[in-house]
C-alpha positions in Angstrom: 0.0 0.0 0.0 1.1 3.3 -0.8 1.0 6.2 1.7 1.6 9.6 1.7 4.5 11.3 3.8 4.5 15.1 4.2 8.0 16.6 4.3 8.4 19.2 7.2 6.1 21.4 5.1 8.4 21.5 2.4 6.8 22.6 -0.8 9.7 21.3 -2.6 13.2 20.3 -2.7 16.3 18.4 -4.3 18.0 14.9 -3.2 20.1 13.2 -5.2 19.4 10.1 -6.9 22.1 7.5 -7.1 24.2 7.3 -10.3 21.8 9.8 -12.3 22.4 13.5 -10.7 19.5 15.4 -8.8 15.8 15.3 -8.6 12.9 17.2 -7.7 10.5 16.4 -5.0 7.0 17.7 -4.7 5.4 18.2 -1.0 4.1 14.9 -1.1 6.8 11.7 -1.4 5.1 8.0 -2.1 7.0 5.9 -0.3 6.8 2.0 0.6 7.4 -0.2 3.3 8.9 2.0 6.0 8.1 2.6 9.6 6.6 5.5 11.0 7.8 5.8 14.6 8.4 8.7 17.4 10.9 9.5 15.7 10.9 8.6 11.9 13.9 6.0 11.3 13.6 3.5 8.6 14.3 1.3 6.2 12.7 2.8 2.9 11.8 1.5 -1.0 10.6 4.0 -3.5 9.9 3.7 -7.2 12.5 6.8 -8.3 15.6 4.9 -6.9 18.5 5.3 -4.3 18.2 9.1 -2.5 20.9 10.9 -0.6 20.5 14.6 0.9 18.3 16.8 2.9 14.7 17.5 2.6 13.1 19.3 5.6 13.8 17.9 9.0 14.8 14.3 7.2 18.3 12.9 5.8 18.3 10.3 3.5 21.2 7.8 3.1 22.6 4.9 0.5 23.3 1.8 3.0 24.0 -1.3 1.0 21.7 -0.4 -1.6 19.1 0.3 0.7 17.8 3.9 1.5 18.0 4.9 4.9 15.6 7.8 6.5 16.3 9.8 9.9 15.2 12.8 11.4 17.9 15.2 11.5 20.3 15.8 14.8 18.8 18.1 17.2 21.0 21.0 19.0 22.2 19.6 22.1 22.2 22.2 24.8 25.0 21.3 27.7 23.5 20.8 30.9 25.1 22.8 34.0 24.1 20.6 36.4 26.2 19.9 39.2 26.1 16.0 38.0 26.6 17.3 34.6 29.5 18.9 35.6 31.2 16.5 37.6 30.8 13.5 34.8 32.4 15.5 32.2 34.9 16.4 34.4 35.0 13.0 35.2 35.2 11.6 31.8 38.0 14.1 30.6 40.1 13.1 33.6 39.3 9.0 32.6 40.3 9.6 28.8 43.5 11.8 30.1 44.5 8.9 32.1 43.7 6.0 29.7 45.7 7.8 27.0 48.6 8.5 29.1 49.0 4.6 30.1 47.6 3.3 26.5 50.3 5.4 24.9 52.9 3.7 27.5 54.4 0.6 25.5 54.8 -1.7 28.3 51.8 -0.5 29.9 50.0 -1.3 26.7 51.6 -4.6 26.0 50.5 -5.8 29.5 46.5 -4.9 29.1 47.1 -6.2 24.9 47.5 -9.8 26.6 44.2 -9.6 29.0 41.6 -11.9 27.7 39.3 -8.4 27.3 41.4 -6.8 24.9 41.1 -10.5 22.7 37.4 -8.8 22.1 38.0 -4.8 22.7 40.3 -2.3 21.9 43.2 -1.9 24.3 42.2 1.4 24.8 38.3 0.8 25.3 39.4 -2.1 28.2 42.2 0.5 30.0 39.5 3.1 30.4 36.4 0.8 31.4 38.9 0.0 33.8 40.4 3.5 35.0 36.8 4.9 35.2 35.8 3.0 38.2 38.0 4.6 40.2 38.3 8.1 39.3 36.6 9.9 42.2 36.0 13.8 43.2 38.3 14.1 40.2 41.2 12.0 41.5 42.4 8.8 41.3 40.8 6.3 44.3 43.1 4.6 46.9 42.9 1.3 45.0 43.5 1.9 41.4 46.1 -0.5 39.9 48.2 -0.1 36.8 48.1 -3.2 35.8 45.1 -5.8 34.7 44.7 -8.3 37.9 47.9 -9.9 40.6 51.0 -10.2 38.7 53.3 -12.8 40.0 56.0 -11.1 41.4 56.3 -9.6 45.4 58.3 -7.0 44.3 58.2 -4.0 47.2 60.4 -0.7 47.1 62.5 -0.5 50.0 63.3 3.4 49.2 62.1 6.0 47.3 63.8 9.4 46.6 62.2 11.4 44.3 63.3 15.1 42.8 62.8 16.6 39.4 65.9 14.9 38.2 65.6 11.6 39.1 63.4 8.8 40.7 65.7 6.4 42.7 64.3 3.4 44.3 65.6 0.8 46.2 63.6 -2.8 45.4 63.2 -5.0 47.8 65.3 -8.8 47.5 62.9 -11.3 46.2 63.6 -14.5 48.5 62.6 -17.4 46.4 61.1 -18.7 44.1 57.6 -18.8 46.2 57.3 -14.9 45.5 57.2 -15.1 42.0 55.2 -16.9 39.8 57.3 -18.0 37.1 60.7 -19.9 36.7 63.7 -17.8 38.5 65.8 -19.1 35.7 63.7 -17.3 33.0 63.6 -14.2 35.3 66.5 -11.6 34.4 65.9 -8.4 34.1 63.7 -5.7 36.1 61.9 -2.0 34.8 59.7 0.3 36.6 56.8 1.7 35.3 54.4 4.0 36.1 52.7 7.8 35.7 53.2 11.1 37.6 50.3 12.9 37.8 51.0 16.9 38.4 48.1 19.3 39.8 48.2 22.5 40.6 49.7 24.7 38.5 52.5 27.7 39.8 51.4 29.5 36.9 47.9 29.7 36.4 47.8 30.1 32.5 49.3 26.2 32.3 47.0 23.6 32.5 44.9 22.7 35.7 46.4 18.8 35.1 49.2 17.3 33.2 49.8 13.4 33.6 53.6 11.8 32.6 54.0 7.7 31.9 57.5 6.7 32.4 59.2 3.2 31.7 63.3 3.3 33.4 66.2 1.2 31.9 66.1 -2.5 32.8 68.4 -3.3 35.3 69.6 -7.1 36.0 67.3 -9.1 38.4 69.4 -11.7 40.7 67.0 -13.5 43.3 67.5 -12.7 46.5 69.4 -9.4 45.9 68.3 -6.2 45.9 67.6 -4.1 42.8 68.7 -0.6 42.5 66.8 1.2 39.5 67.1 5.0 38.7 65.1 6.9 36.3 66.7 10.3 34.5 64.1 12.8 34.0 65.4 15.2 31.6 63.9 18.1 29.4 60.2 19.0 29.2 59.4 16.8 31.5 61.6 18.3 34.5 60.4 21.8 33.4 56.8 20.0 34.0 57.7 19.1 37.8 59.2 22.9 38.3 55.7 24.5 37.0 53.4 22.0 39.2 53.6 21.9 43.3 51.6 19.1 43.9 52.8 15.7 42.6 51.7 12.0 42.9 53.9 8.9 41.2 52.0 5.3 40.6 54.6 3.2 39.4 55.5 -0.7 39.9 57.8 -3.1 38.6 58.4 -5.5 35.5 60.0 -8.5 35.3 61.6 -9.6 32.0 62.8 -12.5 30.5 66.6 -12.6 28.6 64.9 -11.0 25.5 63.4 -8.4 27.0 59.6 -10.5 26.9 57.2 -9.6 29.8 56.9 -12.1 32.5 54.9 -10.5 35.7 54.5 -7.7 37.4 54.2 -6.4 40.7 51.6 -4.2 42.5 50.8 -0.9 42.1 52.9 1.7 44.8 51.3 5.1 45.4 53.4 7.9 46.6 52.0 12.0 47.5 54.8 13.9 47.0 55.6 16.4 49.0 58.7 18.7 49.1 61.2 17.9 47.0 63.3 16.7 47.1 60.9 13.9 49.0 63.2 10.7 51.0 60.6 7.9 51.9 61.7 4.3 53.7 58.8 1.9 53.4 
C-alpha cells in the first residue's frame, strides 16, 4: 500500500538520486514499506531509486543499496548541572589517564594480553577499567596499573624522588615462592608508572598534566636487591618545576633474557611532597 508522507512542510526540494544527478520532490513523497515511529527511522523502498540529501527535517542515506531515512540531529544544549558537571569532568580526567597509560608501551603490551582486549580495543578495556576509580576528580586509593595480581612480590625498600631523578631501592625477592614464574627465566627488572601533576604555579598552564615513564632495565638476581634510577630530563623536568603538587604510581616489571614480559608487581602510590621527597617503606 502506498502512503503519503508530508516533508516538514516543504513545498519542494532536491535529493540526489544515485548514479543519475539530482531530482525534484513535490510536497508529497510515495513511499513503501517503511516505519513511521516517534521518531521517523527506517528502512525505505521508492519507485524513483537510491536518494541521498536533505529535505526538511529528514536525511536520507545509501546503506548497502538500501535507502536509509532519519530525522535530522537536534541541537544539544549542555546541561550545568552539578552531576553534569562532575561526569564530564570525570570523563575528561578518565580519557586523560587512559591515554597517558595506553600510549605507554609496556603499559599497553600488558593490558594487549588480558583476555578483554582479545574482544575490545586496548584502549576501550584501559578506560572501562580507569573509570571506576576516578573519584571527586582524582584517582581512588585502589587503582592499579596493571590488569589483575602479577606474580612477582616485588616491594620498594626506598624512594627518593626530585625533578631529576626517581631512585628506588627494590626489595630482595627471597625465592622462588614470590614469584610466579621460573627464576631461571627471570633476568631483568623495569619500573613503570605515571606522575600525575596538579596544581599549576602559573595559572595560564593547564589545571592537570599526567607523565608515563618506563626506566632502563636493570639485572634481576634473586634474592638481591635491585637498585633502579630513572633520569628525568627536558620537558618533562620543566613540568615538575611549574606544578607543586605531585603524585607517582609506578610498579615493577620482570623480564625475561629478550626483553619479553613475564609479571609484574603491584601498584605503589606515593604523594609527594617537598622535594626533594626521601621515603623508607
Amino acid at each position: 500500500m502506498l502512503v503519503p508522507l508530508l516533508l516538514g512542510g516543504v513545498a519542494s526540494a532536491q535529493v540526489r538520486r544515485g548514479g543519475t544527478g539530482w531530482v525534484t520532490l513535490n510536497k508529497t513523497l510515495l513511499i513503501t514499506k517503511f516505519k513511521l515511529l516517534t521518531k521517523i527511522m527506517g528502512t525505505i523502498t521508492n519507485p524513483i531509486g537510491n536518494l541521498r540529501g536533505k529535505v526538511g527535517d529528514f536525511i536520507f542515506r545509501n546503506v548497502n543499496g538500501k535507502t536509509i531515512i532519519c530525522m535530522r540531529a537536534r541541537s544539544y544544549k549542555k546541561s550545568n548541572s552539578q552531576k553534569s558537571v562532575n561526569n564530564r569532568s570525570k570523563f575528561k580526567f578518565s580519557v586523560m589517564l587512559s591515554s597517558s597509560i595506553n600510549k605507554n608501551p609496556v603499559l599497553k603490551e600488558i593490558w594487549q594480553n588480558t583476555n578483554a582486549a582479545k574482544q575490545r580495543a586496548t584502549y576501550n578495556v584501559i578506560f572501562q577499567h580507569v573509570n571506576k576509580h576516578i573519584y571527586n576528580n582524582d584517582i581512588d586509593s585502589f587503582f592499579n596499573l596493571f590488569p589483575g595480581i602479577g606474580g612477582v612480590n616485588a616491594v620498594p625498600n626506598n624512594l627518593e624522588f626530585n625533578v631529576a631523578s626517581i631512585n628506588v631501592v627494590v626489595k630482595p625477592v627471597k625465592d622462588e615462592h614470590e614469584i610466579c614464574v621460573p627464576v631461571e627465566d627471570a633476568k631483568f627488572i623495569q619500573m613503570v608508572g605515571i606522575i600525575k601533576c596538579d596544581n599549576p604555579i602559573d595559572p595560564s598552564l593547564k589545571d592537570r598534566v599526567i607523565l608515563s615513564f618506563n626506566s632502563n632495565t636493570y639485572n634481576f638476581v634473586l634474592g638481591k636487591e635491585s637498585n633502579i634510577t630513572l633520569n628525568i630530563e627536558g620537558e618533562r623536568r620543566e613540568i615538575l618545576y611549574e606544578y607543586s603538587s605531585k603524585r607517582v604510581l609506578f610498579g615493577f616489571v620482570v623480564l625475561d633474557e629478550n626483553k619479553n614480559i613475564l609479571c609484574y608487581s603491584s601498584t605503589f602510590d606515593e604523594t609527594i611532597g617537598t622535594i626533594p621527597y626521601k621515603k623508607s617503606f
